[in-house]
C-alpha positions in Angstrom: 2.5 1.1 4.0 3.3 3.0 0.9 1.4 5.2 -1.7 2.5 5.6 -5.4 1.7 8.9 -6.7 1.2 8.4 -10.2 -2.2 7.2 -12.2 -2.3 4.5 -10.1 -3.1 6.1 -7.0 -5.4 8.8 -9.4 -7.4 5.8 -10.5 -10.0 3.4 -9.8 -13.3 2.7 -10.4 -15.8 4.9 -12.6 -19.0 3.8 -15.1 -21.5 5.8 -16.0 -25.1 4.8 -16.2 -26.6 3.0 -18.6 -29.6 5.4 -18.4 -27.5 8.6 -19.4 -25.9 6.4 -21.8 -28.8 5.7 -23.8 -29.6 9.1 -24.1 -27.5 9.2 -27.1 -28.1 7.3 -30.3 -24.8 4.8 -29.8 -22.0 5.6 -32.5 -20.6 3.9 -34.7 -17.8 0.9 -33.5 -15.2 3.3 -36.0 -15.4 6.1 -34.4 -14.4 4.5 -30.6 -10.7 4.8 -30.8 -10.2 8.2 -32.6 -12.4 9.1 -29.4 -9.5 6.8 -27.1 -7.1 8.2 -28.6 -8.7 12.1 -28.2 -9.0 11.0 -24.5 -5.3 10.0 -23.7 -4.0 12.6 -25.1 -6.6 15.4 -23.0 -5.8 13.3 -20.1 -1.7 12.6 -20.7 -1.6 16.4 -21.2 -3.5 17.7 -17.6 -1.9 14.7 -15.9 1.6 16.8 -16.0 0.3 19.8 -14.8 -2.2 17.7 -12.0 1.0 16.0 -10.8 2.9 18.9 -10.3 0.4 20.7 -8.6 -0.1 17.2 -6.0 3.9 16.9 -5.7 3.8 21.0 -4.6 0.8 20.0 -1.6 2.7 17.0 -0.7 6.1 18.4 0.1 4.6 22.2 0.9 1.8 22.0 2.8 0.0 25.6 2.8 -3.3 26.8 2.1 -2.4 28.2 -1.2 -0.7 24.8 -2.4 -4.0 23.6 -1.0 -5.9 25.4 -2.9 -3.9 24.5 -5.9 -4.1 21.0 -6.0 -8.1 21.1 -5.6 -8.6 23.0 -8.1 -6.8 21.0 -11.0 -8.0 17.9 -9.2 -11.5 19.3 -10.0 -10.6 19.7 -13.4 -9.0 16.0 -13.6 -12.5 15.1 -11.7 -14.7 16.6 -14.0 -12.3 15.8 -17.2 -12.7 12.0 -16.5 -16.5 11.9 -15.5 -16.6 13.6 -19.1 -15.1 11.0 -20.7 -16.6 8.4 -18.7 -19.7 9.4 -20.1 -18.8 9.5 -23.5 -17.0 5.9 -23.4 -20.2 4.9 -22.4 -21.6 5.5 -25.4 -19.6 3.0 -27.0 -20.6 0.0 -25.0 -23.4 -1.7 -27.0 -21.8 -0.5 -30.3 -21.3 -3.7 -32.7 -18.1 -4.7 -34.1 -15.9 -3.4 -31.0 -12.5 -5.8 -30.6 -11.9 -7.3 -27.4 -9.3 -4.4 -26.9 -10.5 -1.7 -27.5 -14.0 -2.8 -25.5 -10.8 -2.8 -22.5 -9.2 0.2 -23.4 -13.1 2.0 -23.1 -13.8 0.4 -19.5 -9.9 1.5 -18.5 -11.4 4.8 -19.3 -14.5 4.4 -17.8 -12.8 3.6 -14.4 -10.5 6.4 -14.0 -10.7 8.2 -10.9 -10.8 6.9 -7.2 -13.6 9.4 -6.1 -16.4 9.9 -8.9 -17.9 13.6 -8.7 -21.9 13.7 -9.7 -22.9 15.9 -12.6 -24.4 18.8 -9.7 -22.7 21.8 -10.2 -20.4 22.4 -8.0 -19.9 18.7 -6.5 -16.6 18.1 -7.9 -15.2 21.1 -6.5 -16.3 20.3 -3.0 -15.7 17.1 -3.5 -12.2 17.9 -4.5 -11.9 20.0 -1.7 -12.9 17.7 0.9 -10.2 15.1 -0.4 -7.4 18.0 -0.3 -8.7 18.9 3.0 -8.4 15.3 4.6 -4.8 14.9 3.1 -3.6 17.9 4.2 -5.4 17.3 8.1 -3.5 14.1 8.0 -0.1 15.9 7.4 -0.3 18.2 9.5 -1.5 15.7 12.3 0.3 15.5 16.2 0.1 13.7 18.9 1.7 13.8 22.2 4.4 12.1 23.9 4.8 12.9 27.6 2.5 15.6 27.2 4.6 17.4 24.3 3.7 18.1 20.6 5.0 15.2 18.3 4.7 14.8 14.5 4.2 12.0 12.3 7.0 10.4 11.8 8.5 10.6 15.0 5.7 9.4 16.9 5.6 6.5 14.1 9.6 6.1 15.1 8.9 6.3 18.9 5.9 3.3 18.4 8.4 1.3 17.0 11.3 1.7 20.5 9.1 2.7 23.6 8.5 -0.3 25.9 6.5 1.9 28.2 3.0 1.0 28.4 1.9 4.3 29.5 3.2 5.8 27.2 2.2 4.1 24.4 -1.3 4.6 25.1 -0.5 8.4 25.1 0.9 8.2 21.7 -1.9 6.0 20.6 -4.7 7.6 22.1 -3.8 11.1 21.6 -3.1 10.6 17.7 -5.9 8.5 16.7 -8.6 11.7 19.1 -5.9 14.7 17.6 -6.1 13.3 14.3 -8.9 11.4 13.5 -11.8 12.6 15.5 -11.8 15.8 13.5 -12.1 14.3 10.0 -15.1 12.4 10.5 -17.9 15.1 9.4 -16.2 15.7 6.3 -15.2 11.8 5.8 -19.0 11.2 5.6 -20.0 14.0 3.1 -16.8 12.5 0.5 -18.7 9.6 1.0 -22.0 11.2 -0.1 -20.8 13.3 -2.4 -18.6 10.1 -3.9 -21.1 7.7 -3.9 -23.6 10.0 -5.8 -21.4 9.9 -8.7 -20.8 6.4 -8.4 -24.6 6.0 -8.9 -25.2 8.2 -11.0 -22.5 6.7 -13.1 -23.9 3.2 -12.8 -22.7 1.4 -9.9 -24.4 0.6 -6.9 -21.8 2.5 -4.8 -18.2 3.4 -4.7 -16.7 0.7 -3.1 -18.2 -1.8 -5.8 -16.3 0.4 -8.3 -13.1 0.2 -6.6 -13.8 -3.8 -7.3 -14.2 -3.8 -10.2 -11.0 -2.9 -11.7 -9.5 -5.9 -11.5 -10.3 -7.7 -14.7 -13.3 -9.6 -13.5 -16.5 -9.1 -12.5 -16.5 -6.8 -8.3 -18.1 -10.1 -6.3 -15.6 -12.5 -7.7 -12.7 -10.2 -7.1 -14.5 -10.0 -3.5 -14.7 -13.8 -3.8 -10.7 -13.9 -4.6 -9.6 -11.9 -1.8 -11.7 -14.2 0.8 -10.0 -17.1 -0.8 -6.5 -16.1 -0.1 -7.1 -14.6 3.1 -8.5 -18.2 4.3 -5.3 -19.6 2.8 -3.1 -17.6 4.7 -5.4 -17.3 8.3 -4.4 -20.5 10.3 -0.5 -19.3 10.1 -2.0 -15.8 11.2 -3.2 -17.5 14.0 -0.5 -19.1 15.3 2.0 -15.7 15.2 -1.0 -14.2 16.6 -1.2 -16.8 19.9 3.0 -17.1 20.2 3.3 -13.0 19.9 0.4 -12.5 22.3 2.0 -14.7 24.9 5.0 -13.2 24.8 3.6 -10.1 25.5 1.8 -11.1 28.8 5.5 -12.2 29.7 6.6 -8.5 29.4 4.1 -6.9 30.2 1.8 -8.9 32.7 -2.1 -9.9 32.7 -2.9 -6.4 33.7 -1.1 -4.6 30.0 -1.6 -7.8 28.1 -3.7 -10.6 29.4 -2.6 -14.6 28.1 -6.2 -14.6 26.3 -8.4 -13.1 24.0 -7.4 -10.1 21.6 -4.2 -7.8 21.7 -3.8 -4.4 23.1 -3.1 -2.7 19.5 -0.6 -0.1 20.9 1.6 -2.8 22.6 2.8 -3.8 18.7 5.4 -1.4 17.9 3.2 0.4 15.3 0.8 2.8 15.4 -2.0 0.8 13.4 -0.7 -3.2 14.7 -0.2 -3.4 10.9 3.2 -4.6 11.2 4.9 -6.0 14.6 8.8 -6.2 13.3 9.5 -3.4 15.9 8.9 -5.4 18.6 11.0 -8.2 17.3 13.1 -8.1 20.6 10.3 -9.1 23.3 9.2 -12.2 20.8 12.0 -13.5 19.8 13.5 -16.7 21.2 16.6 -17.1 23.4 19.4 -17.7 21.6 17.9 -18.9 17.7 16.4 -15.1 18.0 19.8 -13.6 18.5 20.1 -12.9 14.8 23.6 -11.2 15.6 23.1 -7.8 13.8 20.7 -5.2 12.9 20.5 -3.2 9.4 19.8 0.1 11.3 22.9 -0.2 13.8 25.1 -1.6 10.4 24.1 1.3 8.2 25.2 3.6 11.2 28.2 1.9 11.9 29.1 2.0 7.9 28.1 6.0 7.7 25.1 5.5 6.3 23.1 9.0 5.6 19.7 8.9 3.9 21.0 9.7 0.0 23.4 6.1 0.5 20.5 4.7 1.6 18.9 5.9 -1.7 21.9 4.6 -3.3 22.0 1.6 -2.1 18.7 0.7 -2.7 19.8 2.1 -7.1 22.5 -0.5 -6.4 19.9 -3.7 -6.4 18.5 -2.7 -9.6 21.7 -1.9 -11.1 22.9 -5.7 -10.1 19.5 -6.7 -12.0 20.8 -4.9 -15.5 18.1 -1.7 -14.8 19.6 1.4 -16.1 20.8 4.2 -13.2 18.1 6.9 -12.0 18.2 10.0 -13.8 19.9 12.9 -12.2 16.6 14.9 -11.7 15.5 11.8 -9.4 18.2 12.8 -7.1 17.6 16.6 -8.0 14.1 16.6 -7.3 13.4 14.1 -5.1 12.5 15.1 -1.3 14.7 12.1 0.8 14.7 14.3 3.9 11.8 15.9 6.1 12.5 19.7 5.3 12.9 21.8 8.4 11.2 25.0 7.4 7.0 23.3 6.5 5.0 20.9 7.0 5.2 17.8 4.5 3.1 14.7 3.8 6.0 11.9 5.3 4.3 9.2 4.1 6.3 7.1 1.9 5.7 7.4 -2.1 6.8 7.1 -5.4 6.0 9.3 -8.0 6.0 9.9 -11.9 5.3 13.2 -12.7 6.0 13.1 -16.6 5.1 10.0 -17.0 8.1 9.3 -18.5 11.3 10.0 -17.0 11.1 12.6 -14.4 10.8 9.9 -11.8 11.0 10.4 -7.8 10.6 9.3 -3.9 8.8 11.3 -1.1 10.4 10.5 2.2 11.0 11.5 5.7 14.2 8.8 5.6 15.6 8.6 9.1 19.1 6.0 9.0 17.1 2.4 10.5 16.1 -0.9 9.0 12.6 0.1 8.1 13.5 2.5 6.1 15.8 1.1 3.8 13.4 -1.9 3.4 11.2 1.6 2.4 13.6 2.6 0.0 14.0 -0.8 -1.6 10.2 -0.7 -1.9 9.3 2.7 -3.5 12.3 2.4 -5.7 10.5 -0.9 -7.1 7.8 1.9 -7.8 9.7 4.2 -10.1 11.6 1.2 -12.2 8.0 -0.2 -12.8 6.6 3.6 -13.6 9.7 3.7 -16.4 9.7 0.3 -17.7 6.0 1.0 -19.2 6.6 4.5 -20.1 6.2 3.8 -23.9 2.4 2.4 -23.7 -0.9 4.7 -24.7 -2.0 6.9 -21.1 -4.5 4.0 -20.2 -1.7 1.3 -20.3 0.6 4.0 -17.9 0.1 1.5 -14.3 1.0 -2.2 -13.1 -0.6 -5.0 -14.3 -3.4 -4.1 -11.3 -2.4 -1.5 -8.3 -1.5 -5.5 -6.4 1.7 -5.7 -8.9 3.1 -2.2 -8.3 2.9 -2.6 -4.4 4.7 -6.1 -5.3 7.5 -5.5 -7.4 9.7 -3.7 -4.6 8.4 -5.8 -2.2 9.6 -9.0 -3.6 13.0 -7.1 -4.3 13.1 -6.1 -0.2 12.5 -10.1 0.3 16.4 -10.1 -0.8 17.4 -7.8 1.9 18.7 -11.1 3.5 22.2 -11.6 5.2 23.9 -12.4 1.6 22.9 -9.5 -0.1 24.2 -7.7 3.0 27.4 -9.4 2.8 27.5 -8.5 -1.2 27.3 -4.7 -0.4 29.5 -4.6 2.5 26.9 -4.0 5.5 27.6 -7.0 7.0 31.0 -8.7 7.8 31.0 -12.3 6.2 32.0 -14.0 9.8 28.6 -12.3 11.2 25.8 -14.2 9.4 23.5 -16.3 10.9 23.9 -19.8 10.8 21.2 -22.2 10.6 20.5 -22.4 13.9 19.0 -18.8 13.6 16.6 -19.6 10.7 13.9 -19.6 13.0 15.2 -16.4 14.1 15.2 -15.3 10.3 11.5 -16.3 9.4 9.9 -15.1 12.6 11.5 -11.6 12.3 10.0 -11.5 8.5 7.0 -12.7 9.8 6.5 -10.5 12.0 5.9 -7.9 9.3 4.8 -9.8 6.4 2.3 -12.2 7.9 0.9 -10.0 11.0 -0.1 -7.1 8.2 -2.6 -9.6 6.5 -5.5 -9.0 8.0 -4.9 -5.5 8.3 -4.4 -5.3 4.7 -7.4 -6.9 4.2 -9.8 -5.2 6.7 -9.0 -1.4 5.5 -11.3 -1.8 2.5 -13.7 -4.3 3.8 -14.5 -1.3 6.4 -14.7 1.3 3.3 -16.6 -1.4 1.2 -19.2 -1.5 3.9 -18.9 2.3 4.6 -19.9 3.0 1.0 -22.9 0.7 0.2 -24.9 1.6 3.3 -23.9 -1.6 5.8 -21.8 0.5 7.7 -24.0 3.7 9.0 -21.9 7.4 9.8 -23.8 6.7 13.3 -21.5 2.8 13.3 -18.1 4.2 11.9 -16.2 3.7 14.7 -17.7 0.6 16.2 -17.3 -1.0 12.8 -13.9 -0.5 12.7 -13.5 -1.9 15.8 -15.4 -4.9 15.5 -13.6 -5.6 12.1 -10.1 -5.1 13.7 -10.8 -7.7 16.5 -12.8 -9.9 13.9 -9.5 -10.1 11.6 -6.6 -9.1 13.8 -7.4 -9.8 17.2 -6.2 -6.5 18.5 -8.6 -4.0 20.8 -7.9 -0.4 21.2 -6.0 0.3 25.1 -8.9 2.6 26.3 -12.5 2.1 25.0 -13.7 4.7 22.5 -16.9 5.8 21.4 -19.0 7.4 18.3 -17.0 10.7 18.9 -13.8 8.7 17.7 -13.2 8.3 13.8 -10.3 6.4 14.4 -10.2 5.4 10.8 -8.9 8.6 9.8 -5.7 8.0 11.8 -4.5 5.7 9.5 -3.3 8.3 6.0 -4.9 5.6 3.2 -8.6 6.6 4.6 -7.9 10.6 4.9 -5.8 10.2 1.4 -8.6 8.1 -0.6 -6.5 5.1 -1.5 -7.7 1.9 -2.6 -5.7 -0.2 0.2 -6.8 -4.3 -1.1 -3.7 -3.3 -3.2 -1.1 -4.1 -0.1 -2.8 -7.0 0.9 -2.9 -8.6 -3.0 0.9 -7.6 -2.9 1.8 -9.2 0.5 0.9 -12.3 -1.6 2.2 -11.6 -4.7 5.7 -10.7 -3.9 6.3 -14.2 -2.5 5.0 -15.4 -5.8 7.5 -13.2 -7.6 10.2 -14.0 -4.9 10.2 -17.6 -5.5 9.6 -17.5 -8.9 13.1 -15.4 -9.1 15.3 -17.8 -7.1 14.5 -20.3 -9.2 15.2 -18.9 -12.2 18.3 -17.9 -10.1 19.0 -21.5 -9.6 18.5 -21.3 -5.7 19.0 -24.7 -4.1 19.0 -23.4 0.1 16.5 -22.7 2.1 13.8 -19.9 0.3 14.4 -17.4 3.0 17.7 -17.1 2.6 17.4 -16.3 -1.2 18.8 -13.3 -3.1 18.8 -12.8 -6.5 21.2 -9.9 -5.9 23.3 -9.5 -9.3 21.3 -12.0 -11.3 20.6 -10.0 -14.9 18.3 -13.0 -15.9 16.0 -12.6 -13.3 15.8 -8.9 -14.1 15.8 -9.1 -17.7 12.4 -12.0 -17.1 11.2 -9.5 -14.5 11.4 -6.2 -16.8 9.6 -8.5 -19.7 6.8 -8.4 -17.0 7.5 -4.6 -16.0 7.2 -3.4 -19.6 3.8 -4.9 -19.9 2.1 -2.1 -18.1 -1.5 -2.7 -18.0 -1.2 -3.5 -21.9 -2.7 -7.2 -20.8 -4.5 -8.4 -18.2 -3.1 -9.1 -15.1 -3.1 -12.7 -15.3 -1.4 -12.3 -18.3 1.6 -10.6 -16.5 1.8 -12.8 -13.7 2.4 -16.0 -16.2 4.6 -13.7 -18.4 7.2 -14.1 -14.9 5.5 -16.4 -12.7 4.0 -18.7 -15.3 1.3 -18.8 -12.9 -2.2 -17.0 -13.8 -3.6 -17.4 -9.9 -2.9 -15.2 -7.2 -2.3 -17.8 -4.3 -1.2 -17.6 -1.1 1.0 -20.7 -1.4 4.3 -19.6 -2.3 4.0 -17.8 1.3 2.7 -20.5 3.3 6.0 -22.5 1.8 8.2 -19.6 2.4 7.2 -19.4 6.5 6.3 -23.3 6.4 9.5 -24.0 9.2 8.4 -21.2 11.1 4.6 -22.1 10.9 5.2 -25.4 12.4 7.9 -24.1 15.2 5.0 -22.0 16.3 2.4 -24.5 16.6 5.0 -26.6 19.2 5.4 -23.3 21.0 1.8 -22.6 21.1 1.0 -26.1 22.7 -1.1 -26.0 26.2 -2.0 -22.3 24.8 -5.7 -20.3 25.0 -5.0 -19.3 21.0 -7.9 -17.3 19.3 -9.5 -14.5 20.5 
């Protein structure tokens, strides 16, 4: 999964409380957006230097770049609690329109991590979030008893069919770099949750909720909804995948029943399962007859004409070319000579045009798919360049996770064909649709419940359900509850295996990626029909079409101007987020599994 390093990642959920509020007599309704207006500019003008300071700590980890990047994020901290509290003052004034009453919440929930007004709490908690980040970048595990870094042991996941082995990698990066953040984990949750109270909310997780232009139990509500939408077809790719893997592995790795051994899933979290496409996929239909990674080698592929590429698909779409300071500034490659956060992002660090990717690209299929994704990221970032600072993000964080996900749906055989990847006589024919949707599946519709369960963990973490003394046991209990997986050795209260995964050590919101696991399949259908698609949805691309992309940038240009149901009819002409456009995308596959499954022990 992928962060986006701009405002949206910066921002979430902050309200002050109505007691501090009233200490003031409330102003006048007149005087609310000369004060917006003040605010945007304070916060447009630190944001360039905040930015710069994070981009430095991302791609040179040190102690002074460290120290750097808490320190302006305690300025940006205490900057937006500030203005948090003032925008309070306008709430009960008389005469406010309906937008500018928006514009003054936007502003009132502007920071993921609210810092109390205690001396001296937004500093440390500013240097507990640096801290974590940093951990989490410099983390290791071990594979056959030697040192191995991030990405590689992410890469090695993804090809080892050793069993053994793959509870090293597991074990020894979820104890090497977990375990250690925990203590400092729970005082960012203190120290976070103060400020959200002290601010008004009941807790810091109810804040994150409440960003999404509705009230934080019916957003709650709306994220229950589409997971029971989408859970049966879980289910069955759950029971077909697990039974495949008691083939290869026998009842002592992986027994025919009950939960999965998370490690045995080609990914270090069992968020996504495509990596082990070649032990699940059926004789002949699942010969799919190439692979991107091995076609982008064969083609010469190196990491920048990856990049390109993944320029090109936009380009076909009518979206101007990347500025040359993308590909001047940009990091593509893992340096040699320092550490470096490799998790995947986009960033906007002028919030205009000075626009760029952080990667570790190595040449395979996930990480073009990558690029496809965090490019969608930067065209979004620029297409709503020209709005006030509040209006600077996607329609809700769901949309920006979305828009180059949808786009990476058209990776299919076609649009390989169009940019010369993949010889014409080489794609599959329809006997390998099932081949097709199970491979997509394996990715799109096992990270569901993952994508889900991240923040239901931090929701409970934050409001008290889940106790510092339950961390680890909660996490378990929530992965088997959703997922079905168990860890491959049993752990205990000493574990924080939370912290293993870079969205809990890096503070970001994660409902995002499940909202946009839905969403792009709205978007995705929604643009092969405009494209005037009449085969099978799975084999869509909209590869070339400038209609699509001129409908799509209508929606891109919105920004957060409107709310979000507002974008989603301005492309979709939908205003629901529904998991139905999914269900009808996999609907072949979904009932293939079910005659597979047949005579099966399914659940867990």
């Amino acid at each position: 999964m992928k962060m986006l390093a701009s405002m949206a990642v910066l921002s979430a959920a902050l309200v002050v409380s109505p007691a501090v509020a009233q200490q003031e007599t409330t102003p006048p309704a007149t005087n609310a957006n000369a004060f917006l207006e003040k605010a945007e500019k304070a916060m447009f003008d630190q944001s360039l230097v905040q930015n710069h300071a994070d981009w430095i700590n991302a791609t040179y980890i040190n102690d002074d770049s460290d120290a750097l990047a808490a320190y302006f994020g305690a300025i940006r901290t205490r900057m937006t609690v500030d203005y948090a509290l003032e925008a309070a003052k306008f709430a009960d004034a008389p005469g406010l329109s309906a937008e500018t009453k928006r514009r003054l919440l936007m502003l009132r929930t502007a920071l993921t991590l609210p810092a109390p007004t205690t001396p001296g709490a937004a500093d440390e908690l500013n240097s507990l979030a640096t801290s974590l980040q940093s951990a989490y970048g410099k983390g290791k595990g071990t594979l056959r008893g030697q040192p191995i870094n991030g990405s590689d042991i992410e890469a090695a996941m993804g090809t080892s069919r050793n069993p053994d082995e793959l509870k090293e990698m597991w074990v020894s990066w979820h104890d090497n770099v977990g375990a250690p953040m925990r203590q400092d984990y729970t005082e960012l949750v203190s120290i976070a949750n103060a400020g959200a109270k002290e601010l008004g909310f009941a807790d810091t997780g109810a804040m994150w909720r409440s960003k999404y232009d509705m009230p934080a139990d019916d957003f709650a509500k709306l994220t229950d909804r589409i997971w029971a939408e989408v859970k049966p077809l879980y289910n069955d790719l759950h029971c077909y995948t697990r039974t495949k893997l008691n083939e290869k592995y026998g009842n002592p790795v992986q027994p025919d029943n009950g939960p999965i051994r998370a490690d045995l899933l080609g990914n270090m979290w069992a968020q996504e399962w495509g990596n082990i496409y070649d032990i699940v996929a059926p004789k002949g239909i699942g010969d799919l007859g190439y692979d991107i990674g091995d076609l982008l080698t064969a083609r010469g592929y190196d990491p920048i004409k990856m990049v390109k590429a993944g320029e090109g698909f936009y380009s076909s779409l009518g979206f101007k070319p990347l500025p040359q300071t993308f590909w001047d500034r940009s990091q593509i490659v893992k340096p040699r000579d320092r550490d470096v956060v490799c998790h995947a992002s986009a960033w906007d660090l002028d919030n205009k045009d000075d626009i760029r990717i952080k990667m570790c690209t190595k040449v395979n299929s996930d990480d073009f798919v990558t690029i496809h994704h965090e490019l969608g990221h930067n065209y979004y970032q620029r297409a709503y360049q020209n709005h006030p600072y509040l209006y600077l993000d996607g329609a809700n964080d769901g949309f920006h996770e979305a828009i180059g996900d949808f786009v990476a749906l058209s990776i299919t055989p076609d649009y390989l064909v169009k940019i010369g990847l993949l010889d014409a006589t080489k794609v599959p024919g329809p006997d390998k649709d099932m081949g097709l949707l199970l491979r997509q599946a394996m990715d799109k519709v096992a990270f569901l419940p993952f994508g889900l369960l991240i923040d239901k963990w931090r929701w409970g973490v934050f409001d008290g359900t889940i106790a510092p003394d339950h961390y680890e046991q909660a996490w378990n209990d929530l992965r088997r509850q959703y997922q079905g997986i168990v860890p491959p050795v049993s752990r205990d209260e000493t574990a924080f295996d939370p912290g293993a995964k870079f969205h809990i050590p890096g503070n970001t919101p994660y409902t995002r990626y499940f909202l946009a696991r839905v969403l792009q399949f709205q978007f995705y259908e929604t643009a092969c029909r405009q494209a005037g698609w009449k085969g099978p949805l799975h084999r869509c691309s909209f590869y070339g079409n400038k209609a699509v992309g001129q409908k799509l940038n209508t929606m891109l240009e919105m920004g957060a101007s409107k709310p979000w149901p507002d974008a989603l009819q301005a492309f979709t002409g939908q205003r629901d987020i529904s998991g139905k456009a999914l269900l009808a995308y996999f609907a072949p596959l979904q009932k293939w599994l079910q005659e597979q499954n047949k005579g099966k022990s399914c659940g867990w």
